[in-house]
C-alpha positions in Angstrom: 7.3 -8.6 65.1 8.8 -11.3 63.4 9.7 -10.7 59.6 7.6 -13.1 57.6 8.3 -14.8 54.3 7.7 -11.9 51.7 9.0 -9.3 53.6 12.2 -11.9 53.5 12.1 -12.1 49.5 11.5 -8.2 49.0 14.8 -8.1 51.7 16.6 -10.4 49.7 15.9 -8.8 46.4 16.6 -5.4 47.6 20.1 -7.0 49.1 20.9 -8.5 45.9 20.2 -5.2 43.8 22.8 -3.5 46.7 25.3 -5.7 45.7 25.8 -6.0 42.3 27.9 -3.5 42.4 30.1 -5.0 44.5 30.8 -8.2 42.8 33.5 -7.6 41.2 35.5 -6.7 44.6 34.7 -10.0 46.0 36.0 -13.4 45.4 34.3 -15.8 43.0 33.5 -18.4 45.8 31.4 -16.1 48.0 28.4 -14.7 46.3 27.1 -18.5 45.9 27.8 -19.1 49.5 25.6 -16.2 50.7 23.0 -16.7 47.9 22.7 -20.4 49.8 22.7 -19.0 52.8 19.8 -16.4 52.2 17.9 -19.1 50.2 17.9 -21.7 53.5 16.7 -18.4 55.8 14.0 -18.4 53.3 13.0 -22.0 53.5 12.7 -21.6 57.0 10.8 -18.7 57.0 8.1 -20.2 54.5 7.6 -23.4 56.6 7.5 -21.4 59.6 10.4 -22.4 61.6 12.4 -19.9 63.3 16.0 -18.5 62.5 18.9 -20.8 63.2 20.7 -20.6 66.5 22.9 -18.6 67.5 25.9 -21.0 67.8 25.4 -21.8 64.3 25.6 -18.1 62.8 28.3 -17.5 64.9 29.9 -20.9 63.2 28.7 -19.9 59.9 30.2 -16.2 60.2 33.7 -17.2 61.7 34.1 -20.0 58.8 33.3 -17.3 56.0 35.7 -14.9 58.3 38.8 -17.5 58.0 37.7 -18.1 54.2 38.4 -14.7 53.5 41.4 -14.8 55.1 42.7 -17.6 53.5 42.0 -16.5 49.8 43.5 -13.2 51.1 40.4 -10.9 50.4 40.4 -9.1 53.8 43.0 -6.1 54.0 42.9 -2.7 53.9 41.3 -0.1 51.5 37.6 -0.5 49.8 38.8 -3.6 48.3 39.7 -5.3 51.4 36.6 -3.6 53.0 34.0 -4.6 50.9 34.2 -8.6 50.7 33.9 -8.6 54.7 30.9 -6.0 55.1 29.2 -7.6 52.7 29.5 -11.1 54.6 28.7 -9.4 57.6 25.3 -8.0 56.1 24.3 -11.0 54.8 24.9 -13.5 57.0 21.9 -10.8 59.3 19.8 -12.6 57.3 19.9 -15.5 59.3 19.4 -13.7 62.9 16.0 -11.8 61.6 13.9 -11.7 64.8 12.7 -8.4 65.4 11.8 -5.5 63.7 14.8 -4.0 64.8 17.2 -6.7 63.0 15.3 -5.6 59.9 15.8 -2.1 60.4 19.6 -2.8 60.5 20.2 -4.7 57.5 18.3 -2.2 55.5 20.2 0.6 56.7 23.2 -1.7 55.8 22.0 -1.8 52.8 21.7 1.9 52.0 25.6 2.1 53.5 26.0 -0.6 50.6 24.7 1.9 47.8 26.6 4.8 49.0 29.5 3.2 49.3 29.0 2.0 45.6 28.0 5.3 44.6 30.9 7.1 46.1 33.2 5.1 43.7 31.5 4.7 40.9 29.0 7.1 39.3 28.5 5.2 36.0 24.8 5.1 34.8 24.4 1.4 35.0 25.4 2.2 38.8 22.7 5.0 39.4 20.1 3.1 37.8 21.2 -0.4 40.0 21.2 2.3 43.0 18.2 3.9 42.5 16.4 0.0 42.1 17.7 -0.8 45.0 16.9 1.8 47.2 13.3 1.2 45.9 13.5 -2.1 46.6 14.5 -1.3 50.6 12.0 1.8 51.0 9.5 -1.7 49.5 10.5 -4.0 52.3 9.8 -1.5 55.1 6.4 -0.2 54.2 5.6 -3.9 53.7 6.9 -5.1 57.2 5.8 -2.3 58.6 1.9 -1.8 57.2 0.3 -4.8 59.3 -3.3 -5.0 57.3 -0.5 -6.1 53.8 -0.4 -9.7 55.8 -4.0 -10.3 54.6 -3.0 -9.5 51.2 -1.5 -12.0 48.1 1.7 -11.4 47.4 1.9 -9.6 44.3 -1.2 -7.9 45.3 0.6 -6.6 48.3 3.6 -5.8 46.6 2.2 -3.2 44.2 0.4 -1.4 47.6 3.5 -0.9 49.0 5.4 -0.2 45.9 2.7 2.7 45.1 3.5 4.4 48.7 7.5 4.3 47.6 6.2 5.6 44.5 5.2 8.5 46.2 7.9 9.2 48.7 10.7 9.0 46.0 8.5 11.1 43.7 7.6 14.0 46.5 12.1 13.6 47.0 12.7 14.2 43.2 12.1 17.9 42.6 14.1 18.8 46.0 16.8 16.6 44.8 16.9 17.8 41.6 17.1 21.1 43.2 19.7 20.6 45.3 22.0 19.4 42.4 21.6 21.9 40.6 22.3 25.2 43.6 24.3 23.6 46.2 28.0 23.6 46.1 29.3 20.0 45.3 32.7 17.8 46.1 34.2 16.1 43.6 31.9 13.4 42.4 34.6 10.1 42.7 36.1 10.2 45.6 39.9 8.7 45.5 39.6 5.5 48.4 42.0 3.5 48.6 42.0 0.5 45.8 44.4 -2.1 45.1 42.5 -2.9 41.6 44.7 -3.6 38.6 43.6 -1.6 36.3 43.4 -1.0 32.6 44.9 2.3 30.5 48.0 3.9 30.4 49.9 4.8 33.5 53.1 6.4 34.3 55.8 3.3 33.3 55.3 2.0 30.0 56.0 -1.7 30.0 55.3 -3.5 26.9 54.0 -6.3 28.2 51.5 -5.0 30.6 51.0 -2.4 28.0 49.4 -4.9 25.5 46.6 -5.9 27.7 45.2 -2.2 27.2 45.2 -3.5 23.3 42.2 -6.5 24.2 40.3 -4.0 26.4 37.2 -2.7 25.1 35.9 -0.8 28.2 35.6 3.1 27.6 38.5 5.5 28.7 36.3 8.9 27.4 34.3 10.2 25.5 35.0 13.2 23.3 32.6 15.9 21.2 33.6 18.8 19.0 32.0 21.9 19.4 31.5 22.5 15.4 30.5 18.8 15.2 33.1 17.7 12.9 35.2 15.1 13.7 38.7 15.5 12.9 40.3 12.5 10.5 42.3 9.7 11.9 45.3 10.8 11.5 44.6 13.8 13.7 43.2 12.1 16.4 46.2 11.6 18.6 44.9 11.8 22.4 48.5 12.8 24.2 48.4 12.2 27.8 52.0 11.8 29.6 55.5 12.3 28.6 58.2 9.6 29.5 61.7 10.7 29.4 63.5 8.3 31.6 64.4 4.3 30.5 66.4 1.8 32.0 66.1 -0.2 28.4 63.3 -1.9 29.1 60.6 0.1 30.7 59.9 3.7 30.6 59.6 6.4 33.0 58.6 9.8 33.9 61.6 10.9 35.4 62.5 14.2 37.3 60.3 16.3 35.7 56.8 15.3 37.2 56.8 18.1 39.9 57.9 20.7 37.1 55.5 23.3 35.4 55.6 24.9 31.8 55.0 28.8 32.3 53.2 28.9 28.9 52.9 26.8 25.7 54.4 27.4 22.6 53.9 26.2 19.5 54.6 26.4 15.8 52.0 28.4 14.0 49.7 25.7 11.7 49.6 25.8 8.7 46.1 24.3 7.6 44.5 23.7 10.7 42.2 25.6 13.0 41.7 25.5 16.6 39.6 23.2 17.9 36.9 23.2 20.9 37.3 19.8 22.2 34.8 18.5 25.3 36.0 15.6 27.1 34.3 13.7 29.6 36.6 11.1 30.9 35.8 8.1 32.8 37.4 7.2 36.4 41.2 6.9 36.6 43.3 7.1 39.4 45.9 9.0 37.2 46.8 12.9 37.6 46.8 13.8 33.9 44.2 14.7 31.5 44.2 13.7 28.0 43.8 16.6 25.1 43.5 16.1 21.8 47.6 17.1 20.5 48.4 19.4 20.4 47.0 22.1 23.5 46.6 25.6 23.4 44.6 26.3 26.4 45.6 25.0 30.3 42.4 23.1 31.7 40.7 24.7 34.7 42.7 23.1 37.9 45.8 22.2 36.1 49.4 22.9 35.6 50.9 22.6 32.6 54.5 20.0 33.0 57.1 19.8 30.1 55.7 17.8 26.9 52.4 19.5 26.8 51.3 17.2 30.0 48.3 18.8 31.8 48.0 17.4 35.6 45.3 18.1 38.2 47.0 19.4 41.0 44.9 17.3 43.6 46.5 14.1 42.6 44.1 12.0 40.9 41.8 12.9 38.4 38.8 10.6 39.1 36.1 11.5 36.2 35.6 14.6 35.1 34.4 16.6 32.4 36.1 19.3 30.7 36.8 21.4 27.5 40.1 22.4 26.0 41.2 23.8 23.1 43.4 22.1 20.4 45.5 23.2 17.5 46.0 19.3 15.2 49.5 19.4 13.1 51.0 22.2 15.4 54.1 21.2 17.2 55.8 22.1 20.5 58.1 24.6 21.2 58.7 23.9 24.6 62.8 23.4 25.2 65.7 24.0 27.3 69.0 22.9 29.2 67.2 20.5 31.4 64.5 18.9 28.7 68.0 18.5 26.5 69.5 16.6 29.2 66.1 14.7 29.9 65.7 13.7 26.2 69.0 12.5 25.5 69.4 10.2 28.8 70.3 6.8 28.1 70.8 3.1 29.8 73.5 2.5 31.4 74.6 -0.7 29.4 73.7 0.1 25.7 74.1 -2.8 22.9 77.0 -1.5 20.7 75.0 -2.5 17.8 72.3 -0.2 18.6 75.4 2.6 19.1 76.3 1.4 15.2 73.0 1.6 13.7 72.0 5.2 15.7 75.9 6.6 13.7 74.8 4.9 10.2 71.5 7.3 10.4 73.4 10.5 11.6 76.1 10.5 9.3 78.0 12.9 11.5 81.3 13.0 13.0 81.9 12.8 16.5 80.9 16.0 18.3 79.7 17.3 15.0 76.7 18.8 14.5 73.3 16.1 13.7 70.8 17.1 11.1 67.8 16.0 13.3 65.2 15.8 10.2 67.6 13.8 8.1 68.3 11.8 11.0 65.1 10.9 11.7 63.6 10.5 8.6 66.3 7.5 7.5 66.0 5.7 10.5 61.5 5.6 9.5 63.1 4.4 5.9 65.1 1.6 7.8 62.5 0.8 10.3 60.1 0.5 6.5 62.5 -1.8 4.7 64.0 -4.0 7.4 60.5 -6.5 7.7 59.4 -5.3 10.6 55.6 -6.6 11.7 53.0 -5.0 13.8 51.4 -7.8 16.3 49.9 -7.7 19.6 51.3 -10.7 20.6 55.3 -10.5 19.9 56.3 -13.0 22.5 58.7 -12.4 25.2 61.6 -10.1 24.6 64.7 -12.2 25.9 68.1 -10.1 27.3 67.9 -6.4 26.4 64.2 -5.7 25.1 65.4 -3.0 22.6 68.3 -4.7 21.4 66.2 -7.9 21.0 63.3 -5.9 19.3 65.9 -4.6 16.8 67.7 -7.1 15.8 65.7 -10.6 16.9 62.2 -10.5 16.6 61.8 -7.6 14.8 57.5 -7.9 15.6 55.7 -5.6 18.2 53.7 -3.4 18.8 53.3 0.8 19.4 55.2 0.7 22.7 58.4 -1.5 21.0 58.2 0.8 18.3 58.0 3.8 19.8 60.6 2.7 22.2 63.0 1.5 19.9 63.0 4.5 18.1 63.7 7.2 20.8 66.7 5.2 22.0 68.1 4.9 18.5 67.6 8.8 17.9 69.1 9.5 21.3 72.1 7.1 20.4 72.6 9.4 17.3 72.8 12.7 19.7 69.4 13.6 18.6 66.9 14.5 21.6 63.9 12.4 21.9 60.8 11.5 24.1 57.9 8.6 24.6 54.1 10.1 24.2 51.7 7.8 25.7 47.7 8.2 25.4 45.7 7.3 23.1 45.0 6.9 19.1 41.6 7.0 17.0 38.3 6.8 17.9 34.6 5.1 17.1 32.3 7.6 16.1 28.6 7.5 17.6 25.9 8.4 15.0 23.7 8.5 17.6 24.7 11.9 19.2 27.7 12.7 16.8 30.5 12.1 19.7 33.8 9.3 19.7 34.4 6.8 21.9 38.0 6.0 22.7 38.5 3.1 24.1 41.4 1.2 26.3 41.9 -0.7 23.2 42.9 2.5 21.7 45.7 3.1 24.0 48.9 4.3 22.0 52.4 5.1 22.2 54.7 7.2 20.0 57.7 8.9 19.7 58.7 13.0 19.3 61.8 14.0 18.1 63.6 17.8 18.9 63.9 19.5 14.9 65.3 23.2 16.2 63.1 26.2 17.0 61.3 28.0 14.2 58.2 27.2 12.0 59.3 24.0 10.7 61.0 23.0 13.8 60.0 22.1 17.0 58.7 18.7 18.5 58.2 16.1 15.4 55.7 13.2 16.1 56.6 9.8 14.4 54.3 7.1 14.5 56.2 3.6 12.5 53.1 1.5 13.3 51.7 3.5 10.5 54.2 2.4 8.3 54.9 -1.5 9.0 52.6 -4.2 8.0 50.3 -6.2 10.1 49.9 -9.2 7.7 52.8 -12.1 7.8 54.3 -11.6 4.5 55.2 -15.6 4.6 51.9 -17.2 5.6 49.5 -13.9 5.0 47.6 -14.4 7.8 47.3 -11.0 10.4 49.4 -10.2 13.0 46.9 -8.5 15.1 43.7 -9.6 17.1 40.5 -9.1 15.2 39.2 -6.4 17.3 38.5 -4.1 14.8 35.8 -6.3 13.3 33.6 -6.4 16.6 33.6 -2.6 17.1 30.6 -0.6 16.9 32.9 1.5 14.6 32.8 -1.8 12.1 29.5 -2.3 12.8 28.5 1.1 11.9 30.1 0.3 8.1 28.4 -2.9 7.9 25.4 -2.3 9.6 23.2 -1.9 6.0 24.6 -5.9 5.2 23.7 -7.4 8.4 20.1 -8.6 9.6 17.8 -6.8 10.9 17.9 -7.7 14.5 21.5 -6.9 14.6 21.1 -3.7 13.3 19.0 -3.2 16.2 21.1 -4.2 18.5 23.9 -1.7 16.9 21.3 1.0 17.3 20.3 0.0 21.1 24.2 -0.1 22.0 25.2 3.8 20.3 21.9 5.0 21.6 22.8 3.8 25.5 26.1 4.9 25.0 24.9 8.2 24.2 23.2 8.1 27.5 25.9 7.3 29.1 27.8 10.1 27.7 24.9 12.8 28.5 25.0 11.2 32.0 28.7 11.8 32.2 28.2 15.3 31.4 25.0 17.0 32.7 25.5 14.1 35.7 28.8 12.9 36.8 30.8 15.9 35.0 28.5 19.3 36.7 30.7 21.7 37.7 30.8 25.4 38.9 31.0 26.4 35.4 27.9 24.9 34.6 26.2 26.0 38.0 27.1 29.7 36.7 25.4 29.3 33.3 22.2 28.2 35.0 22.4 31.2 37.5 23.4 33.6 34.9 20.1 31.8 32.2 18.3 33.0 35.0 19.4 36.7 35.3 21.1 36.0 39.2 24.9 36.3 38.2 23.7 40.5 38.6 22.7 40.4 42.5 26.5 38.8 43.3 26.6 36.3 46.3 22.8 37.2 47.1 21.9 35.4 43.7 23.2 31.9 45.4 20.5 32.8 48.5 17.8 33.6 45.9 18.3 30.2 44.0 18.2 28.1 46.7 14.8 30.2 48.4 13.3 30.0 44.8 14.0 26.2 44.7 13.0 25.1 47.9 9.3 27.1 47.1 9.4 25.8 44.1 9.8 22.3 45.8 7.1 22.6 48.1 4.6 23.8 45.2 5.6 20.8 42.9 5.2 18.5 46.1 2.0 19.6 47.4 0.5 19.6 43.8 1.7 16.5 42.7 0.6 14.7 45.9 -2.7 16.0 45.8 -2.9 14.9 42.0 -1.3 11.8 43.0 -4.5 10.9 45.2 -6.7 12.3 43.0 -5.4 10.2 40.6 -5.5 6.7 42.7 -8.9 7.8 44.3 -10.4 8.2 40.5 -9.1 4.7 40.1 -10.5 2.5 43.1 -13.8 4.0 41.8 -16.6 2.6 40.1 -18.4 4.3 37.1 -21.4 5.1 39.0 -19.4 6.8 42.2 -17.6 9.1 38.9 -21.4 9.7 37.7 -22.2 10.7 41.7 -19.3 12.9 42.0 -20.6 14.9 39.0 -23.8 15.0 39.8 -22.5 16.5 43.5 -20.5 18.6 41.6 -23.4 19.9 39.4 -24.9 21.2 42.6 -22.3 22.8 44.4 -22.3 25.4 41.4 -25.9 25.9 41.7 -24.9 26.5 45.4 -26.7 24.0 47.1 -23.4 21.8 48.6 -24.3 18.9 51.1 -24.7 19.7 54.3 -22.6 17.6 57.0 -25.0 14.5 57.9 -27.3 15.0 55.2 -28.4 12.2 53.4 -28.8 11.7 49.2 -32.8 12.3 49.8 -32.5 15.1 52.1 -29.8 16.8 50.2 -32.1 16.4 46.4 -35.2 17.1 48.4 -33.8 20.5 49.7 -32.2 21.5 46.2 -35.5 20.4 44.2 -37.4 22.8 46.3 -35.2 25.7 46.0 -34.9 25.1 42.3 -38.1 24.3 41.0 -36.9 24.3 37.1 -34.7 21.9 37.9 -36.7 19.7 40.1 -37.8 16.7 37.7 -33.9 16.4 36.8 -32.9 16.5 39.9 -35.1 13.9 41.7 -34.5 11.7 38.7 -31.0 11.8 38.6 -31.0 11.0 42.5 -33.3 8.2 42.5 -31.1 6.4 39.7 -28.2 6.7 41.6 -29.8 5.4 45.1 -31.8 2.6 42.7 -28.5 1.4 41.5 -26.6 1.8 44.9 -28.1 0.8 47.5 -30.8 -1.9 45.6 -30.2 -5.4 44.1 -27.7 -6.1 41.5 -28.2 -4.3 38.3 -27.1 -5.1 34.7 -24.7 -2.2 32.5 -27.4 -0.5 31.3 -28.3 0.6 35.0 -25.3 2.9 34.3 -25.8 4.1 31.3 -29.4 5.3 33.0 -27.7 7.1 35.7 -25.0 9.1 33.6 -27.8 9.8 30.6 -30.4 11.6 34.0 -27.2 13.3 35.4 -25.7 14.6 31.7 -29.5 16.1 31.1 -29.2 17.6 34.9 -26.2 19.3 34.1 -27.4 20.9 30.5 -30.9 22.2 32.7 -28.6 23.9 34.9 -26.4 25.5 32.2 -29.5 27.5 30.2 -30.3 30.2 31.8 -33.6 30.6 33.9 -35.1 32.0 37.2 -33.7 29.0 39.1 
C-alpha cells in the first residue's frame, strides 16, 4: 500500500521533531537541502505522481554523500556519524513505495531519538523525544487503519492521535516503574565527539579560556540543604589543580594518576559545614566541582593533591551529587613531591620577572621566605601598578607572563592568576593555579544557583606553613583591580552582567510587565530543569534505597528488590486495565447523544430492580416484561419507554423531546427508590 499524502506530512513532521536534536552536529547547508528534498516528495505525493526513479535517488544520495565529504562532515565518532545517517533516512523519503519502506524510516526514526537520548538527557531533549515518538506511533496507526482514508485531515489526525494516546498512556505506569526498581547505567553515555566545547578543562590557555567568559549556557546547578545561600565571596566552585607551565599555558602535570589518603584542613574559624547538592550538566571531564573547600570524598571518587575529586571511570558525564563543604577552611595537604610540583618553573624565565619575584621576598639567597609577607606585597603591587580587568586584552606578544607584567598590564582571571603563581614561585615561595568556577545567579523560583560557563574562574593558592593560620592561602587580584579605563571611564568588560536573570531579578520591580513575565517563565523552567536533572537524569542507587527503605523493603535484604519489582508490575497491570477501561468509558460517553445517556439510565434503573435485558429482546418486550412484574411501577415504566422509542426511532424532534425523556426517566427512578411491594 502506497503511502498517501497525509501519512507523508505526519512522516515528515515526526522526522523533523527526530532531528532537532541533531542539528547542531550537522552542517549548515544540509538541513535546507533535505527540507527541499522532503517538500518535492510531497508535491508528488499530493498530485498523485509516483516517487522519483531510482537513478535519480541514487544521484541525489551520492551528490549529498560527496557534499559531506567535501565540507569534511563524515568521519568517525557520533559527530561524523550523525550528518550521514541522517542523509540516509531522509533521502527514504523519496523511495516510499510500500508499506514496508514506511516501516523502515520510522524505525530509523526511533534509532534517531535514542541516539539523541543516549547523549543528551536535557529536558528540552525528553520533551522533543517524547513529541517525536508520538508523532511516529501517529504515522503508523494512520497508514495503517485503512477506513482514516475516508476521513479530513485534521479529523483523521485526532482518531489516530487518540489511539497513541492510549498506547503511550497504558506504557507510562510500567515505565515509570521500571525507573524507579530496575538497576540503571549511567545515564550519558561517553561516545566519541570531536565537539569543541565550552568550560574549563585540563590546560588553561588564556585565550581559549576567555570564550568561557561570553558563554551563558549552564555548567550546574547547586542547592544548599539549610537553604541559605552562602555570600559571594564564598562561592568559589574549585575544580582542578594545575601545577605545571611552560610560561604560557598551564598544566596538570605528574600528579593526575596520584591520590590524597585523606584531607586536611585548618579548623574554621566562623564557618560551618555545608551540605551542598550538585547536579552538573554533561562534560567530558573527570573531575567534579565542590564548593572550596571539601570535607567529604564524593561517592566514586578519589581524592588527587589540591582537593581535586575525580571519577575514576574517566569522564563524568552528568551527574548528581552531594558533598560537604567547609567555606574559609584551607588545605593542609603537603609534601616532598607537591613542593617540587609547586615551585616548577619555565625553562627560559624573563630576568625581570626574577627581579620583581626578589623585591617581594626580601630574602637572601637560600634564606628563608616569609610566605605571608611575600604574598601579601606582591597583591599591594599588583593594586598600585594600574593594572585593568578586561575580557578582551588582545594578544600577548613574546613571553605571555612577562608581556602581562610589564606590557599590557590588562587581563583577565587566568593572566592574573597566572602571573601571580610564577612570581611567587620566582620568590622560592610554593604556589599553584585553581581553575572552576566563581559566583552564582540565584533562582527565586526554587531557592537554587545557577553557575554558568560565563562564571568560569581561575585563581591562585599560595603554601603559608602548617598550622591554623597556615596552610593553602587563596588570592583572587581580580577582586582588587578595576574594570573601568581610568583614562576614558568606559568598562573594561562585556556587559554580561546586565542581561543575567541575576540582574533581572534586581530590576525586575522597574521593568514592564511583560518582561517580568518573561523573567518569571525563564527561573520557573529553569527550575524544571534542575528538578529534571535530579529526580531524572541524576537517579541513582542512593535514591533507589530511600524509596525501598520509604517502603519498609530495605528489612527482607536482596528479596526486597524481587518484591518491588512483583508489586510494580501488579501494580501496572491494575493501573492499565483500570485506566483503559475508563479510557473507553470515557470516549464512549462522548460519541453519545443526550438521549442514548437518558437510555443507559433508564437500563440501568432496571437492572437494580432485577429485570436486565435479555439477549434479543427488544425496548417493547423488555418494558412489557418489567411493567408486568412490577405493577407499581408500570405507568413509569411504559412512559419512560415510549419517550425514548418516540424520540428514537420517529421523525425529527425539537430539544424539548429531551427534556421529556429525562423528566419520565428521573420520575422512574425516584418510583423505584420508595419502598413498596414491587
Amino acid at each position: 500500500m502506497t503511502p498517501d499524502f497525509r501519512t507523508l506530512a505526519w512522516l515528515l513532521l515526526a522526522l523533523g521533531c527526530a532531528t532537532i536534536p541533531m542539528l547542531e552536529r550537522m552542517p549548515l547547508w544540509l538541513p535546507p537541502v533535505l527540507l527541499g528534498a522532503a517538500i518535492w516528495r510531497l508535491y508528488l505525493a499530493w498530485h498523485g505522481h509516483p516517487a522519483p526513479a531510482r537513478a535519480v535517488r541514487l544521484g541525489g544520495a551520492l551528490g549529498l554523500l560527496i557534499l559531506l565529504v567535501i565540507t569534511r562532515s563524515v568521519g568517525t565518532g557520533i559527530d561524523g556519524a550523525a550528518p550521514l545517517f541522517v542523509t540516509f533516512v531522509w533521502m527514504k523519503l523519496l523511495e516510499l513505495d510500500r508499506r514496508r519502506d514506511l516501516e523502515v524510516t520510522v524505525f530509523c526514526g526511533f534509532f534517531m531519538i535514542a541516539g539523541g537520548i543516549l547523549t543528551s538527557q536535557t529536558l528540552i531533549q525528553l520533551l522533543s523525544a517524547l513529541l517525536a515518538v508520538a508523532l511516529l506511533l501517529t504515522t503508523l496507526v494512520w497508514h495503517q487503519s485503512h477506513h482514516l482514508r475516508e476521513l479530513p485531515l485534521l479529523g483523521g489526525g485526532r482518531w489516530a492521535g487518540r489511539q497513541v494516546a492510549v498506547m503511550l498512556l497504558q506504557a507510562l505506569p510500567l515505565g515509570i516503574i521500571l525507573f524507579l526498581i530496575c538497576p540503571r547505567p549511567p545515564a550519558t553515555i561517553p561516545l566519541p565527539t570531536t565537539d569543541a566545547r565550552t568550560g574549563v578543562s585540563s590546560i588553561l590557555d588564556p585565550g581559549r579560556f576567555a570564550r568561557n567568559l561570553k558563554d551563558e549556557t549552564v555548567a550546574f546547578r547547586v542547592s544548599f540543604a539549610d537553604g541559605r545561600n552562602p555570600s559571594v565571596d564564598d562561592l568559589y566552585w574549585r575544580g582542578l589543580v594545575l601545577w605545571n607551565t611552560d610560561g604560557n599555558q598551564w598544566r596538570r602535570g605528574i600528579s593526575s594518576g596520584l591520590s590524597q589518603p585523606m584531607i586536611q584542613l585548618t579548623k574554621p574559624v566562623d564557618s560551618l559545614d555545608r551540605e551542598v547538592e550538585i547536579s552538573l550538566q554533561r562534560q567530558d571531564n573527570a573531575w567534579l566541582y565542590t564548593l572550596d573547600s571539601p570535607v567529604s570524598i564524593i561517592d566514586d571518587a578519589q581524592l588527587c593533591p589540591g582537593l581535586v575529586q575525580q571519577v575514576r571511570r574517566g569522564s563524568v558525564g552528568s551527574s548528581t551529587y552531594r558533598v560537604l563543604a567547609r567555606p574559609g577552611a584551607r588545605d593542609l595537604g603537603f609534601g616532598p613531591r607537591v613542593e617540587e610540583w609547586s615551585l616548577q618553573l619555565p625553562e627560559a624565565l624573563d630576568p625581570r620577572i626574577l627581579d620583581l619575584a626578589d623585591s617581594f621576598s626580601g630574602a637572601p639567597p637560600g634564606g628563608p621566605v616569609d610566605a605571608n609577607l611575600t604574598a601579601d606585597r606582591a597583591i599591594a603591587w599588583f593594586a598600585k601598578s594600574g593594572f585593568l580587568y578586561t575580557t578582551e586584552p588582545g594578544v600577548m606578544a613574546g613571553p605571555a607572563t612577562a608581556t602581562f607584567l610589564f606590557d599590557q598590564r590588562q587581563g583577565f582571571c587566568a593572566h592574573f592568576a597566572s602571573a601571580f603563581t610564577v612570581l611567587m614561585r620566582a620568590a622560592r615561595v610554593p604556589a599553584r593555579v585553581v581553575v572552576g568556577y566563581h559566583g552564582g545567579e540565584p533562582n527565586p523560583v526554587g531557592n537554587f544557583l545557577t553557575i554558568r560557563q560565563s562564571h568560569a574562574h581561575a585563581w591562585a593558592e599560595v603554601w603559608t606553613g602548617e598550622g591554623d593560620a597556615g596552610g593553602w592561602r587563596r588570592v583572587d587580584l581580580t577582586a582588587l583591580v578595576p574594570t573601568t579605563d581610568p583614562v576614558t571611564g568606559q568598562p573594561t568588560t562585556a556587559a554580561t552582567t546586565a542581561t543575567s536573570p541575576a540582574a533581572r531579578n534586581a530590576e525586575k520591580h522597574g521593568k514592564p510587565w511583560y518582561e517580568q513575565v518573561y523573567f518569571r517563565v525563564q527561573m520557573s523552567w529553569e527550575y524544571l530543569e534542575y528538578r529534571w536533572d535530579i529526580w531524572g537524569v541524576g537517579y541513582s542507587e542512593e535514591m533507589q534505597r530511600d524509596i525501598l527503605t520509604w517502603l519498609g523493603l530495605t528489612r527482607l535484604g536482596r528479596w526486597g528488590w524481587l518484591v518491588a519489582m512483583l508489586g510494580g508490575i501488579v501494580l501496572t497491570a491494575i493501573l492499565g486495565i483500570a485506566g483503559t477501561r475508563t479510557w473507553r468509558w470515557w470516549c464512549q460517553g462522548r460519541n453519545q447523544t443526550p438521549a442514548q445517556r437518558w437510555r443507559q439510565r433508564y437500563e440501568r434503573c432496571l437492572d437494580r430492580l432485577g429485570f436486565p435485558a435479555a439477549p434479543g429482546e427488544g425496548p417493547r418486550d423488555h418494558a412489557r416484561r418489567a411493567a408486568l412484574a412490577l405493577p407499581r411501577l408500570a405507568e413509569a415504566i411504559t412512559a419512560a419507554n415510549d419517550a425514548w422509542i418516540s424520540l428514537h426511532y420517529g421523525p425529527p424532534r425539537n430539544p424539548a423531546d429531551v427534556q421529556s425523556l429525562g423528566t419520565a426517566i428521573r420520575h422512574l427512578e425516584r418510583q423505584a427508590k420508595q419502598p413498596g411491594d414491587g
